[in-house]
N, C-alpha and C positions, 0 to 999 in steps of 0.2 A: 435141463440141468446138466449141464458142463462134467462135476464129477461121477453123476450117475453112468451118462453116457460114457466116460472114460472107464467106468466098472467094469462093466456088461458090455464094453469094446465096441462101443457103435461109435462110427463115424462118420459124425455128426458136421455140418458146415461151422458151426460154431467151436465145436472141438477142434476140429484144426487150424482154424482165424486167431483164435483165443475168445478172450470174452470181450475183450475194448474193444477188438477188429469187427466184431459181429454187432454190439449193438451202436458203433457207427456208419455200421450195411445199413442196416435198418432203418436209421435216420435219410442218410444219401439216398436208399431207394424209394422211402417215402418223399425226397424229396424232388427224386425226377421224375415222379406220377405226377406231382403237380406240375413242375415245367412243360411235363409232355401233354398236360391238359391246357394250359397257359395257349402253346404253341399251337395246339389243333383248333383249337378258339379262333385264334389270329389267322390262319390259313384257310379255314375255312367258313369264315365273315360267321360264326355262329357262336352267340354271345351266351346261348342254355346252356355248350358244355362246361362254362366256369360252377358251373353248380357244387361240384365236388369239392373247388373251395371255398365251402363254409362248413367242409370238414378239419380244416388246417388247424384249428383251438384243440382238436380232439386228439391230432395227430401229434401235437408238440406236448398234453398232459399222457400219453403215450410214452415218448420219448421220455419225460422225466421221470414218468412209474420204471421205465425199464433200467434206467441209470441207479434210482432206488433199492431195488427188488435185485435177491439172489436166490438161489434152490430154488423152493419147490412156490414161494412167493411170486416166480416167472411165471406160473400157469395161470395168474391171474391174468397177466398184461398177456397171454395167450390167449386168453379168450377176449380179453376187448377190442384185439385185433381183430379177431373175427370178426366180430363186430362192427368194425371200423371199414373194414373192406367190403363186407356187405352196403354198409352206409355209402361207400364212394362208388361203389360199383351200381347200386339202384341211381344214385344222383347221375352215375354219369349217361347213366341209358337212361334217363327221363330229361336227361336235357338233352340227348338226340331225337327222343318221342316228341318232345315240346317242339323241337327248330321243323321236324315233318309236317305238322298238323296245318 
């Protein structure tokens, strides 16, 4: 939350971006995870690491919640982030486990 953190004086990546700069980080950085899973796919002829997306439906109702959502409404798309990164991060080390076996 943007004006909290501006209370209590913490500085915060979001406090200093603003708030349209930070949740279009968010989207771009979500979306160079997938390019950089795209690209290691391709370079390394292994077809499991795409696994991570058929995370991207999750990733963009994501992206809309946090466009939606202000204050304290944020800590919900904070935790399905979690969430979400746990989901991509198992998919993407199960489709390196899958290409070893």
């Amino acid at each position: 939350d943007i004006k909290t953190d501006k209370l209590v004086n913490k500085r915060t990546l979001a406090l200093r971006i603003g708030s349209g700069k930070a949740i279009n980080l968010y989207g771009i950085l979500n979306m160079v995870s997938y390019i950089s899973i795209i690209i290691a796919s391709l370079l390394s002829y292994n077809i499991w690491l795409n696994l991570p997306l058929i995370t991207i439906p999750f990733a963009i109702y994501l992206q809309k919640e946090l466009n939606k959502r202000k204050g304290k409404d944020l800590n919900i798309v904070l935790a399905k982030t979690g969430f979400f990164l746990v989901m991509f991060g198992f998919l993407l080390s199960l489709g390196i486990i899958i290409n070893k076996i």
